[in-house]
C-alpha positions as a Markdown table, in Angstrom:
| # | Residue | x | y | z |
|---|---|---|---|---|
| 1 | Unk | 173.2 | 51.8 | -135.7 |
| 2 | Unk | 172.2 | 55.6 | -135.2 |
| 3 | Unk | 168.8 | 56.4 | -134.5 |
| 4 | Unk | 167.4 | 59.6 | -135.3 |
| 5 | Unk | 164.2 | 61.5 | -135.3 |
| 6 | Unk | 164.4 | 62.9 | -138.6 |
| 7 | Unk | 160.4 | 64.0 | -138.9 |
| 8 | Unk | 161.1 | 66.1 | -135.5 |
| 9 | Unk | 164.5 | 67.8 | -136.4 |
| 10 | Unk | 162.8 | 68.8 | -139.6 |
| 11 | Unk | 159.5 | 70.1 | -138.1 |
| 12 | Unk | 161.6 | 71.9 | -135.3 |
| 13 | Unk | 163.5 | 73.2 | -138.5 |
| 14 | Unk | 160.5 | 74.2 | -140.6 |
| 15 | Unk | 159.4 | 76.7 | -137.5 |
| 16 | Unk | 162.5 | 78.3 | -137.6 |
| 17 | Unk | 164.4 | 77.3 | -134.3 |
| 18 | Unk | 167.8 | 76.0 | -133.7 |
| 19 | Unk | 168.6 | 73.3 | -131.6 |
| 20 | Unk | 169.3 | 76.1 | -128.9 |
| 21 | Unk | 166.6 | 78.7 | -129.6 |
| 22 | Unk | 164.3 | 75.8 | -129.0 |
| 23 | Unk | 166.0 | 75.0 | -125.8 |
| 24 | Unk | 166.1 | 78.4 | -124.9 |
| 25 | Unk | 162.2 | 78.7 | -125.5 |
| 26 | Unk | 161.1 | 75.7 | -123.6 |
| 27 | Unk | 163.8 | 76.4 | -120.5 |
| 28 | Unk | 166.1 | 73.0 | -121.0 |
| 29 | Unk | 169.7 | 72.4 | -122.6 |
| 30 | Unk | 170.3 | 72.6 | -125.8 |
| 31 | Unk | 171.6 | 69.3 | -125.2 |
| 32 | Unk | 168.6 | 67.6 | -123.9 |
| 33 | Unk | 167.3 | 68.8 | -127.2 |
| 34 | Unk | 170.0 | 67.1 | -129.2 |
| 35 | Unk | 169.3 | 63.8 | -127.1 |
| 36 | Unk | 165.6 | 64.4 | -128.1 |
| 37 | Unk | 166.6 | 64.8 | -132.1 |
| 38 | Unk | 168.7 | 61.3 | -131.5 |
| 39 | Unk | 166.2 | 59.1 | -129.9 |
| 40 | Unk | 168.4 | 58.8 | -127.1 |
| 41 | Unk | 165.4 | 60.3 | -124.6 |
| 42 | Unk | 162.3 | 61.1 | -124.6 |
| 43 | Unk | 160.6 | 64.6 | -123.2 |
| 44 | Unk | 159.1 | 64.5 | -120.2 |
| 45 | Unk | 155.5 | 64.6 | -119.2 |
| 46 | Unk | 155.5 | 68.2 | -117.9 |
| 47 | Unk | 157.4 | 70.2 | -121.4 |
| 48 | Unk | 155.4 | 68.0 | -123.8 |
| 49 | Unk | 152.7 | 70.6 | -124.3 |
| 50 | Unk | 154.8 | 73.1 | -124.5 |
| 51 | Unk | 156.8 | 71.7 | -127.7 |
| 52 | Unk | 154.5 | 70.9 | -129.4 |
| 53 | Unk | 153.3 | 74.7 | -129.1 |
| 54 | Unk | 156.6 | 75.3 | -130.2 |
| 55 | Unk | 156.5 | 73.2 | -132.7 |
| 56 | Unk | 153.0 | 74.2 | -133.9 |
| 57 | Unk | 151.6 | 71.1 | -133.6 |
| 58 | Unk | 148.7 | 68.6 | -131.4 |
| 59 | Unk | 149.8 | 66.7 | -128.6 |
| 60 | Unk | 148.9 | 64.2 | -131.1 |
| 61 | Unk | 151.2 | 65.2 | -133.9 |
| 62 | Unk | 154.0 | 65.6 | -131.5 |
| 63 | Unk | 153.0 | 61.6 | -130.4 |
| 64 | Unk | 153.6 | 60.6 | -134.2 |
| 65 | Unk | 157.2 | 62.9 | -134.7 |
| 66 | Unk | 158.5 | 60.9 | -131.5 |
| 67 | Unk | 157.1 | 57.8 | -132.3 |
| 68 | Unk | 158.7 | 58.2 | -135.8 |
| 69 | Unk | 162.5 | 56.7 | -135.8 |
| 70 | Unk | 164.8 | 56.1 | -137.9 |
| 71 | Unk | 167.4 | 53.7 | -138.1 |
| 72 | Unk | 171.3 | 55.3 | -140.1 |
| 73 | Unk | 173.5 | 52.6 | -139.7 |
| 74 | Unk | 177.3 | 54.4 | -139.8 |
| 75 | Unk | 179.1 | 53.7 | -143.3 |
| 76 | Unk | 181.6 | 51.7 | -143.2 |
| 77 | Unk | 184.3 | 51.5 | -145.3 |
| 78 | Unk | 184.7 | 49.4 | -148.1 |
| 79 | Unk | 187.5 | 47.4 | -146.9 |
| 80 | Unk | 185.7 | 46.1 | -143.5 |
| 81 | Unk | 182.5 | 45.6 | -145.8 |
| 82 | Unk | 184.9 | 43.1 | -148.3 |
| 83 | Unk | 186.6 | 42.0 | -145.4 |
| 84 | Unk | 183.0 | 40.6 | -143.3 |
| 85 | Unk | 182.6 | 38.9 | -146.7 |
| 86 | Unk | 185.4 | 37.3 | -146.5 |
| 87 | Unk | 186.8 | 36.8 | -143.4 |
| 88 | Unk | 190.3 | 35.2 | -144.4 |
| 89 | Unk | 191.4 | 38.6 | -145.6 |
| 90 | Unk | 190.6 | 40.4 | -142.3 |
| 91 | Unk | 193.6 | 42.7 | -141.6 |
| 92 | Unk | 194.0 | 45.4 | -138.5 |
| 93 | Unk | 193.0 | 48.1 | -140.6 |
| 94 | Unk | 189.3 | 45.9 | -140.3 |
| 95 | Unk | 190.5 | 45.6 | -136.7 |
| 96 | Unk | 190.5 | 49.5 | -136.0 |
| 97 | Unk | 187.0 | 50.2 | -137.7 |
| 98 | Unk | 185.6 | 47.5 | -135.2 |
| 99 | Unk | 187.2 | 49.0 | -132.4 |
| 100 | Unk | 186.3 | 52.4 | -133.6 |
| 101 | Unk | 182.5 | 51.3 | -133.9 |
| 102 | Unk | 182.9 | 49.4 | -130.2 |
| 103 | Unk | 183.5 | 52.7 | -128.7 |
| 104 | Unk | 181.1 | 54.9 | -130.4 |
| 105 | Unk | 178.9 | 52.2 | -128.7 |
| 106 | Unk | 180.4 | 52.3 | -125.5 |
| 107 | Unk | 180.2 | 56.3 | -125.5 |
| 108 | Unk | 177.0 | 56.3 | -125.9 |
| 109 | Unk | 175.5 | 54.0 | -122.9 |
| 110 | Unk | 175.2 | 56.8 | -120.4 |
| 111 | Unk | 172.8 | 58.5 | -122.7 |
| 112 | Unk | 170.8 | 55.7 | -124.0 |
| 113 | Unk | 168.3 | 53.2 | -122.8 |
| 114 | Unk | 170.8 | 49.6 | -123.1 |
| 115 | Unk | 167.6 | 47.9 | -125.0 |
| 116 | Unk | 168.4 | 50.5 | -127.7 |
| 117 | Unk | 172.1 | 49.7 | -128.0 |
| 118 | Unk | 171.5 | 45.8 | -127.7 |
| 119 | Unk | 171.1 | 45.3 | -131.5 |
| 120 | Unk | 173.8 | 47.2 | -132.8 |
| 121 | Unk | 176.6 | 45.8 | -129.8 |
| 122 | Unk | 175.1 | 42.2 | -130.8 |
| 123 | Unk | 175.9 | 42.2 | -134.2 |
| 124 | Unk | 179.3 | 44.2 | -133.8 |
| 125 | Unk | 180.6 | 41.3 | -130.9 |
| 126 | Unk | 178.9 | 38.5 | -133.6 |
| 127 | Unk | 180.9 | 39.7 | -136.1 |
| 128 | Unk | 184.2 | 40.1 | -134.1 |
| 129 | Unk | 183.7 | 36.4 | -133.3 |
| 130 | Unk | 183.0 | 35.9 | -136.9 |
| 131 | Unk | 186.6 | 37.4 | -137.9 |
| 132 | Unk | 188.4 | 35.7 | -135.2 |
| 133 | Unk | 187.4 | 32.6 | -136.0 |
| 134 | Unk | 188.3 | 32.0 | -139.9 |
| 135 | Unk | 191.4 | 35.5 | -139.7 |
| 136 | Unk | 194.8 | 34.0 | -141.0 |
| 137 | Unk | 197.7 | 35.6 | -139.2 |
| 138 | Unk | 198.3 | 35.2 | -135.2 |
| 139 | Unk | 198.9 | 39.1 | -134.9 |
| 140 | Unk | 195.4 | 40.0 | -136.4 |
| 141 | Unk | 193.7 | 36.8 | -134.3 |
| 142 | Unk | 195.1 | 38.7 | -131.8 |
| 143 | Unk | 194.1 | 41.5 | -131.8 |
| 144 | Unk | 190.5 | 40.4 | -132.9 |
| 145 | Unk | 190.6 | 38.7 | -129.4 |
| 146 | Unk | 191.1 | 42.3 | -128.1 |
| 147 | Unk | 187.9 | 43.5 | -129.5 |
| 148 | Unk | 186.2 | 40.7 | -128.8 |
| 149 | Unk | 187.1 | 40.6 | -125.0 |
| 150 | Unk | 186.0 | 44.2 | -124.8 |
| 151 | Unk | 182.7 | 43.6 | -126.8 |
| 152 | Unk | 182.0 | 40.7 | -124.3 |
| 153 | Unk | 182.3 | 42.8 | -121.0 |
| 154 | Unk | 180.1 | 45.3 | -122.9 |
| 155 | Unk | 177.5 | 43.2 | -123.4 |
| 156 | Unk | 177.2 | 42.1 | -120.1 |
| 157 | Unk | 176.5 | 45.0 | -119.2 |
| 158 | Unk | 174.0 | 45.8 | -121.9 |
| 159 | Unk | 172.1 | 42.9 | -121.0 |
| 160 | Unk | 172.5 | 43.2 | -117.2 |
| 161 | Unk | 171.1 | 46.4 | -117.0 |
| 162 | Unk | 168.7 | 45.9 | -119.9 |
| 163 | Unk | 167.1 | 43.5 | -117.2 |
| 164 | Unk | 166.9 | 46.0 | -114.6 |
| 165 | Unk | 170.3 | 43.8 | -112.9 |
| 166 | Unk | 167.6 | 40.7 | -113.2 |
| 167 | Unk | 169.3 | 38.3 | -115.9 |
| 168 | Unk | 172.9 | 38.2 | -114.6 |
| 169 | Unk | 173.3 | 34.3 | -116.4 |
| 170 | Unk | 173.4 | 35.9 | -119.4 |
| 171 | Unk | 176.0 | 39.0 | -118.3 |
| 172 | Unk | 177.9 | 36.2 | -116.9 |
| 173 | Unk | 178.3 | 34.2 | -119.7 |
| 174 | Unk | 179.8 | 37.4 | -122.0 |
| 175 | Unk | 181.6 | 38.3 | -118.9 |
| 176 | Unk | 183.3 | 34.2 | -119.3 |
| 177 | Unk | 184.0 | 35.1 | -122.8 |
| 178 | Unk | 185.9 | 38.3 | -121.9 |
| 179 | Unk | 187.9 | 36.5 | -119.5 |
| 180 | Unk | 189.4 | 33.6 | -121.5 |
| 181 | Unk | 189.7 | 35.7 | -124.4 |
| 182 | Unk | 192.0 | 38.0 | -122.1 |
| 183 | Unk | 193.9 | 35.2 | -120.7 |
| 184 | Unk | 194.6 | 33.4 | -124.3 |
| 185 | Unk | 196.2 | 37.0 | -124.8 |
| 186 | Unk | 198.0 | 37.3 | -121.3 |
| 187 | Unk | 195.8 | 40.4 | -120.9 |
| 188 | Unk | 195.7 | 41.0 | -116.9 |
| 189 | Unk | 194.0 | 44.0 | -117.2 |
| 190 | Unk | 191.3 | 42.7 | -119.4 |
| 191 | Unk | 190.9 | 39.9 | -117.7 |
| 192 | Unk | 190.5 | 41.9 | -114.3 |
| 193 | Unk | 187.7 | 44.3 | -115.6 |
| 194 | Unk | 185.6 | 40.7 | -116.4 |
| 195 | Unk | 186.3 | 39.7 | -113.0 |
| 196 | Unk | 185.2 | 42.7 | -111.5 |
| 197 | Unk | 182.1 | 42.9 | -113.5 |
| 198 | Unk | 181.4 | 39.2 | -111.9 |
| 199 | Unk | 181.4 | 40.8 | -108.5 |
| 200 | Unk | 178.7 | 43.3 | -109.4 |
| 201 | Unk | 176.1 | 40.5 | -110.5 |
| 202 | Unk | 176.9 | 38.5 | -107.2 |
| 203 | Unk | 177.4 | 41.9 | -105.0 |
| 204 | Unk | 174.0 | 43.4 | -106.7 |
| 205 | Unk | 171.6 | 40.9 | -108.7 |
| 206 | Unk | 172.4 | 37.9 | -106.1 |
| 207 | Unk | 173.0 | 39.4 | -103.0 |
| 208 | Unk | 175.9 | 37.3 | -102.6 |
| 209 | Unk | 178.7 | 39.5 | -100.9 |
| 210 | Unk | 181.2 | 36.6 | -100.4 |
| 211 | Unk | 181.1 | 35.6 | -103.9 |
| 212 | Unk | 181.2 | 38.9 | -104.6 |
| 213 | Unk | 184.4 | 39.8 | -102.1 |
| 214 | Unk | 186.0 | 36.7 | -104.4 |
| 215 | Unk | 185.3 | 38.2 | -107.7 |
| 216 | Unk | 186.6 | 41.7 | -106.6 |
| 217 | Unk | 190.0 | 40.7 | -105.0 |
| 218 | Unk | 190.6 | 38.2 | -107.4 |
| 219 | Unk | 190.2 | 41.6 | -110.0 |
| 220 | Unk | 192.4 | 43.9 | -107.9 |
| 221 | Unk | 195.6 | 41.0 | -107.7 |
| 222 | Unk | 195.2 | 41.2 | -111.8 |
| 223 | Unk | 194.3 | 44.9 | -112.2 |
| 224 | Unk | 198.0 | 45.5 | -109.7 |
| 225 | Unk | 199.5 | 42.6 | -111.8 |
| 226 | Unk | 199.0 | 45.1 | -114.9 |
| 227 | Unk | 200.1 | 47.8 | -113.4 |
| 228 | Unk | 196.4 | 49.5 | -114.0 |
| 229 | Unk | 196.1 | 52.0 | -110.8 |
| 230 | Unk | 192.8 | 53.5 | -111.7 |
| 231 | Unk | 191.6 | 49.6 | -112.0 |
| 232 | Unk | 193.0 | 48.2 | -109.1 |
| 233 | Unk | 191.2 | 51.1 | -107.2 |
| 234 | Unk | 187.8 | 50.3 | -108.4 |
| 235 | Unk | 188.3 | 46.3 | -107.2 |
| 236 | Unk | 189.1 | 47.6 | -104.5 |
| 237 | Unk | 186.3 | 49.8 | -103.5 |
| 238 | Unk | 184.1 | 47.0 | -104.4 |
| 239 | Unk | 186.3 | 44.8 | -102.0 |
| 240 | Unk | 185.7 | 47.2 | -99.5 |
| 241 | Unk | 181.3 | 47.5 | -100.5 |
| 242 | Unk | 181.3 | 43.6 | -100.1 |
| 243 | Unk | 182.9 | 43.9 | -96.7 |
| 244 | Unk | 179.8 | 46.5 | -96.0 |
| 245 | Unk | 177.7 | 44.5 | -96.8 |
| 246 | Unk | 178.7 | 42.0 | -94.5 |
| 247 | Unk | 179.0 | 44.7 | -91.9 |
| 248 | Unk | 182.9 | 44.2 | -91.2 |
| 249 | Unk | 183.9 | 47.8 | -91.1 |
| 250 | Unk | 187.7 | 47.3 | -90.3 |
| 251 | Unk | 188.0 | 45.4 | -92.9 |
| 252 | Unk | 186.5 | 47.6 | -95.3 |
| 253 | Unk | 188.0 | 50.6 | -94.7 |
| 254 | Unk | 191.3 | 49.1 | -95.3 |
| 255 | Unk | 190.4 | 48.6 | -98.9 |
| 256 | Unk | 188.8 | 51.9 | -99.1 |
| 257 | Unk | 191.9 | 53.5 | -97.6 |
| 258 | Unk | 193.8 | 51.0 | -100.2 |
| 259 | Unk | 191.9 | 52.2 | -103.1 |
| 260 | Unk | 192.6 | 55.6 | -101.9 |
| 261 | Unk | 196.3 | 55.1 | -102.3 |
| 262 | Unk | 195.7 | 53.7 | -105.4 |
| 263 | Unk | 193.8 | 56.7 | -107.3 |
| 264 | Unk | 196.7 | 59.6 | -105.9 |
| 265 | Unk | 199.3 | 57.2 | -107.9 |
| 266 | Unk | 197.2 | 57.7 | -111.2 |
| 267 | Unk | 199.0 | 59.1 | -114.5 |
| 268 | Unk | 197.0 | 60.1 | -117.6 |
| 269 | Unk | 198.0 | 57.2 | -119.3 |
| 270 | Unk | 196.6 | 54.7 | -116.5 |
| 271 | Unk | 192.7 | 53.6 | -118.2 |
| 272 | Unk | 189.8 | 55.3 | -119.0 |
| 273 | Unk | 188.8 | 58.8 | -117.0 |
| 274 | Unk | 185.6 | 57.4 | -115.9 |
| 275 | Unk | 187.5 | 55.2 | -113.6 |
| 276 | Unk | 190.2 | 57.3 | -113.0 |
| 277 | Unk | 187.0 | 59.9 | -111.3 |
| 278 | Unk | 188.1 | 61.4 | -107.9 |
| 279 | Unk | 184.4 | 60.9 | -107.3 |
| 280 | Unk | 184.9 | 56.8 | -107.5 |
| 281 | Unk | 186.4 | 56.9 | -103.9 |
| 282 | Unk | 183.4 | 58.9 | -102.1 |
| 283 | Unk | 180.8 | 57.7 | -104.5 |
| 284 | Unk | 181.5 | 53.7 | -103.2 |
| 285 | Unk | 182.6 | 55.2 | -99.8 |
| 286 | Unk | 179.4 | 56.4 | -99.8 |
| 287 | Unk | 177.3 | 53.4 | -100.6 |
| 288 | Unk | 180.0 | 51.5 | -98.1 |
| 289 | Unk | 178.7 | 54.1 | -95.3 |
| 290 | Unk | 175.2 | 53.6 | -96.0 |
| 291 | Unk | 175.1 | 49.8 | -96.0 |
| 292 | Unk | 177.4 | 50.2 | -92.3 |
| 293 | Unk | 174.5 | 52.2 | -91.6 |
| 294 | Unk | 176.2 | 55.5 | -91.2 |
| 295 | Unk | 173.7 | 57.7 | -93.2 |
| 296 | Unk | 175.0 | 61.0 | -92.2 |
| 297 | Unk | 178.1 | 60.1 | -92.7 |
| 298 | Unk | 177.2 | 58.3 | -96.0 |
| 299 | Unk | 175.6 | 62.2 | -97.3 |
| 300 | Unk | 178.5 | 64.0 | -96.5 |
| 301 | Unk | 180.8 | 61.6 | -99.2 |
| 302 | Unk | 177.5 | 61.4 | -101.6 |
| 303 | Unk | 177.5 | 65.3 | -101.8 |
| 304 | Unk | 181.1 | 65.5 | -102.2 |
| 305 | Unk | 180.7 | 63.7 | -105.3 |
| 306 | Unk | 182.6 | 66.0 | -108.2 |
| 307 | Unk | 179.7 | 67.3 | -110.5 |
| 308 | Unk | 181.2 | 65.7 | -113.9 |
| 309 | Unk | 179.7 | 63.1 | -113.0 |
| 310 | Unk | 176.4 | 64.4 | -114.0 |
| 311 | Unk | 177.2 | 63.5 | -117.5 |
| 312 | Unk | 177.5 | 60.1 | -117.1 |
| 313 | Unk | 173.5 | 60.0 | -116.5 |
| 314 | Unk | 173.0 | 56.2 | -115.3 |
| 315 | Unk | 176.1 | 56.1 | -112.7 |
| 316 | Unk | 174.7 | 59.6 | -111.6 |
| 317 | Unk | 171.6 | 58.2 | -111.0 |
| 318 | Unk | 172.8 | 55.6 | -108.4 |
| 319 | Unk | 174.7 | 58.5 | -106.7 |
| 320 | Unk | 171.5 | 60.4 | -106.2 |
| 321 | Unk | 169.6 | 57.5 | -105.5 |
| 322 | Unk | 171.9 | 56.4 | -102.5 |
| 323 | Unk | 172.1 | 59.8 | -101.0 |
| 324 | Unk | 168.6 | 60.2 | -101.0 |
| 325 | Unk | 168.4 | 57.0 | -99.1 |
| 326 | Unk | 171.0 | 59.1 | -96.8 |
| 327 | Unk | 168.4 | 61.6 | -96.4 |
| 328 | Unk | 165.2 | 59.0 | -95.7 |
| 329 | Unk | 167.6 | 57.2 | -92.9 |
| 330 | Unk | 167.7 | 60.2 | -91.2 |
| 331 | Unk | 164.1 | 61.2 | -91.6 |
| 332 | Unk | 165.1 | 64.4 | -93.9 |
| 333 | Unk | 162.0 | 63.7 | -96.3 |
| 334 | Unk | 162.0 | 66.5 | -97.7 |
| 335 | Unk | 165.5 | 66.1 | -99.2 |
| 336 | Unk | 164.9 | 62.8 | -99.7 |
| 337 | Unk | 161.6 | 63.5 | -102.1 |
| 338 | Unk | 163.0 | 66.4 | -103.7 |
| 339 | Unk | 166.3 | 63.8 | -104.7 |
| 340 | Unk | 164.5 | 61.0 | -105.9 |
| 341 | Unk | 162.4 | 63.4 | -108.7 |
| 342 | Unk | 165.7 | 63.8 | -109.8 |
| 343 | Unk | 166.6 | 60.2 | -110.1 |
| 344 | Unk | 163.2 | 59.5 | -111.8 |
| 345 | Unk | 164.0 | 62.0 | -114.2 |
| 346 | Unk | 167.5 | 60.5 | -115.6 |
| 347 | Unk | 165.6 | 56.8 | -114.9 |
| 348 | Unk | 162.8 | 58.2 | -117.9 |
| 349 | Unk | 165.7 | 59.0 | -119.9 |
| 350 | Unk | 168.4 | 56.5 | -119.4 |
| 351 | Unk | 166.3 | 52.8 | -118.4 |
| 352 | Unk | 169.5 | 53.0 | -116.2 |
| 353 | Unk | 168.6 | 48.8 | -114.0 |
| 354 | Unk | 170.6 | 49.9 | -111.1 |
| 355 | Unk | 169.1 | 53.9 | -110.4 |
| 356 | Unk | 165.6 | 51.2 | -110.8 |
| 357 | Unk | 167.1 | 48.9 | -107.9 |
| 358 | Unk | 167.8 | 51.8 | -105.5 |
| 359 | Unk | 164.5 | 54.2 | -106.7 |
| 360 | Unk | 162.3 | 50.9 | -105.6 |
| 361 | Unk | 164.2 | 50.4 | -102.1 |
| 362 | Unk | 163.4 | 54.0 | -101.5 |
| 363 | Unk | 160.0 | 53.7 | -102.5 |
| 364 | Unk | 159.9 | 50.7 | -99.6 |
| 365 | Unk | 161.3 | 53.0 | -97.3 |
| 366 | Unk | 159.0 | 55.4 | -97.8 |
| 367 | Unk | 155.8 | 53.0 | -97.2 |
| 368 | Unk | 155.6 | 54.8 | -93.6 |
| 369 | Unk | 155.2 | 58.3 | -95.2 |
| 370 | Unk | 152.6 | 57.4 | -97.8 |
| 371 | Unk | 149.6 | 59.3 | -96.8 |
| 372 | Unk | 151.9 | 62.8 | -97.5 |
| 373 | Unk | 151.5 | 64.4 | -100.7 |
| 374 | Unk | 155.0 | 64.6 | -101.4 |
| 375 | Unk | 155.7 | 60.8 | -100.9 |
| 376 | Unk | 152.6 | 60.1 | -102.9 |
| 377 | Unk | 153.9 | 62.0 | -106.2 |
| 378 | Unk | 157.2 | 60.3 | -106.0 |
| 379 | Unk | 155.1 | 56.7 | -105.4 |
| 380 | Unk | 152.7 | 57.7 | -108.5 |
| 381 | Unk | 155.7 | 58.5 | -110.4 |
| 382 | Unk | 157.6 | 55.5 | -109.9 |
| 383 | Unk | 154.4 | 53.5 | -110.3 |
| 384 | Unk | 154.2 | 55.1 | -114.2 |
| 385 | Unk | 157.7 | 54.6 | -114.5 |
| 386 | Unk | 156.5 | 50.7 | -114.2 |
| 387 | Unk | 153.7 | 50.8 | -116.2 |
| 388 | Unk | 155.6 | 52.3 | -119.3 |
């Protein structure tokens, strides 16, 4: 389901701006403006004032426009509406609309609070089950199971990070689902991606680096076993942050050196960009560096970090949160305040649970520093950032 902001688009209309001659006017993308129109953010504290004088309204009005969304749920076709009716009918042309609606979904959780994208993933993976259940034909069962496993991982990872990475029972449980429904279809790779998402509850909710060294291997034998480079590097960098964690170092720079190997072997056709990044290997060598307690050296990687990643808001986040723990370990507050406005920034946007986890160890790092003004802004910032 779309949300939109139809009272604001047509107010910001009525005044005569674009989308970009509003941006323009109030010094911010016209993109941020876009995420504004879609309910997918909300404007910060500091250019409020300034649209609504944009906008020609009272900081009042401008409450009510923001406060006022609306739901457009996507048409569907006929043909997946008969089909939901009837399940026994459902064919792979229903099969493509699903997967068509699981991606929008999935392309859209870098730029949206999870809570918002909860209801709509729900009732997409409810009715995937739905069809997989009563569909006649092994092909379209099949490929229902498919959908199904990839709705599962997803979410997992709505509701993980919905909870701030507090509720993993209930990402594990999807993440269960993905994995048999993978290994019903002799899906390695699929299979693989659930395992490795088990390693991030036990590597980040449970603290559990052993269970979380289990999970991630376990993922990288599957991800080789299906011939999935880009995935079997990603397993293995999180082979290599459970070893961190545990402070073996040898160990762990064979599987970053591993994963290394791994991503220069990568073809266009091997899995999704995102984890195909050049920016995976210093971005978790990074966080490997940091938790060896090698902050400088843990900057250099951070900074290193290719800047596409800035569109992917919530993993950007946790980059900028880790290196300005870099920065506080080596007593560079400065950098390290100036940083972490940054990561409270896409945290008002995004909700993203994990840039939460690291913003809060920060702000207990900082506890020494409290009395300077520029430590207390980010500490009454991240206080608001509870309270709202």
């Amino acid at each position: 389901m779309a949300l939109k902001r139809q009272r604001l688009a047509h107010r910001r209309k009525a005044v005569g701006h674009t989308q970009e001659s509003l941006a323009e006017k109030l010094g911010v993308d016209r993109t941020t403006v876009v995420r504004w129109e879609r309910a997918e953010s909300e404007p910060q504290p500091w250019v409020r004032p300034r649209l609504a004088d944009a906008l020609g309204v009272s900081p009042d009005e401008l409450s009510a426009l923001l406060a006022n969304v609306d739901a457009a749920r996507t048409r569907r076709n006929d043909r997946l509406s008969a089909v939901l009716k009837n399940p026994r009918i459902a064919d792979l042309a229903a099969v493509a609309q699903l997967r068509q609606e699981l991606a929008q979904l999935i392309d859209s959780y870098d730029a949206r609070p999870s809570i918002t994208i909860l209801p709509d993933a729900g009732r997409l993976h409810s009715e995937v089950g739905l069809l997989r259940s009563h569909a006649a034909g092994e092909a379209v069962r099949r490929a229902l199971r498919d959908v199904e496993a990839a709705a599962s991982i997803f979410m997992g990872q709505l509701v993980w990070d919905a909870s701030q990475r507090r509720n993993g029972q209930a990402a594990l449980t999807y993440y269960d689902q993905a994995a048999h429904a993978a290994k019903q279809n002799k899906n390695p790779e699929t299979e693989a991606q659930a395992r490795l998402r088990r390693s991030f509850i036990a590597l980040y909710s449970d603290n559990d680096p052993k269970s979380g060294l289990a999970q991630a291997a376990q993922a990288a034998q599957l991800a080789s076993r299906s011939g999935n480079h880009a995935l079997s590097a990603m397993a293995l960098l999180h082979v290599g942050e459970a070893n961190a964690m545990m402070g073996e170092r040898l160990v762990c720079e064979q599987a970053l050196s591993q994963a290394e190997s791994h991503l220069g072997r990568i073809d266009g056709d091997d899995g999704p960009g995102a984890l195909a990044s050049a920016g995976q290997l210093n971005r978790l060598a990074g966080s490997c560096y940091l938790l060896l307690g090698e902050p400088r050296r843990a900057q250099s990687l951070l900074e290193d970090v290719p800047s596409c990643t800035q569109e992917r808001r919530k993993s950007h986040a946790i980059i900028l949160g880790n290196l300005a723990l870099a920065h506080l370990r080596q007593r560079n507050l400065e950098d390290a305040t100036e940083t972490l406005h940054q990561v409270i920034d896409a945290v008002e946007e995004t909700r993203g649970g994990g840039a939460v986890n690291v913003l809060f160890a920060a702000g207990r790092e900082l506890r020494p520093w409290r009395d300077r003004q520029d430590v207390q802004e980010i500490m009454d910032r991240t206080l608001a950032l509870m309270s709202s």
